[in-house]
N, C-alpha and C positions, 0 to 999 in steps of 0.2 A: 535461537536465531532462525526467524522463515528462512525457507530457499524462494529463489522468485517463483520456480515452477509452481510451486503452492500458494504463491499471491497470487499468480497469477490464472490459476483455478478457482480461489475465491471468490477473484474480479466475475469469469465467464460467469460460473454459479449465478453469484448475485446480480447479474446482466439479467439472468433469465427468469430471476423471484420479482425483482424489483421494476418497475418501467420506468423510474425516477432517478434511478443511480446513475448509469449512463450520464445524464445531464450534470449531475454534482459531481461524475468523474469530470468530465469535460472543462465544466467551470473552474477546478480546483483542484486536481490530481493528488496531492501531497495531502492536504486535508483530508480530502475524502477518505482515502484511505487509513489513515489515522484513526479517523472518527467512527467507522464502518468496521473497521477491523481490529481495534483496541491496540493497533503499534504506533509504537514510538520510533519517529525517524529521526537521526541525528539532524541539527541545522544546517551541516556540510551537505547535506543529501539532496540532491534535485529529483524531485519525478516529473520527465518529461510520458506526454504522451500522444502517442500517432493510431491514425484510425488508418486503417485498411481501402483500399477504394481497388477498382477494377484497372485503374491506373496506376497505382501505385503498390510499390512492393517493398518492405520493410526487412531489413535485414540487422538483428541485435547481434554484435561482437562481444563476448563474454572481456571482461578487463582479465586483464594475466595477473593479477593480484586476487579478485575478489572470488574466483573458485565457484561462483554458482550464485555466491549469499548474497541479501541484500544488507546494508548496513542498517539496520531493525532489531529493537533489544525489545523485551516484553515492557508494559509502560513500568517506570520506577513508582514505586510504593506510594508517595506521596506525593506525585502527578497529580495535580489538581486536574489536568482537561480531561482524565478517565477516574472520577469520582469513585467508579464503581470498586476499582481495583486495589485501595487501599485498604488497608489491615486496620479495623479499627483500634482506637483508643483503648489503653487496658487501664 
């Protein structure tokens, strides 16, 4: 299971490889992530997301249940929308 602080290192990382990602964060958060970073997010799971401005100041309250983690499992074996990650056929 990521912890966010590690999503959320991957995010900046790839902010700073890609000039594109940004924009598919923007558009889609939940996807993008997904798709970019090979997790699986329950359908219970929302990813909101907020940008930073000179205005505005963001402040995340960790939940008193979730301890840090996101609720993110590695994709399951035969997850079709991460083709790559399945075991093939014997």
């Amino acid at each position: 299971m990521l912890m966010r602080s590690q999503v959320e290192a991957k995010v900046l990382k790839r902010m700073a490889e890609d000039p594109g990602f940004r924009g598919r964060l923007l558009a889609n958060p939940k996807a993008t992530l997904e798709a970019e970073f090979k997790l699986f997010l329950s359908p219970a799971v929302r990813v909101t997301l907020h940008e930073d401005s000179a205005e505005t100041l963001h402040i995340v309250l960790p939940s008193d249940d979730a301890g840090g983690r996101m609720a993110a499992m590695p994709p399951p074996v035969a997850d079709d929308r991460h083709p790559g990650n399945r075991t093939p056929a014997r």
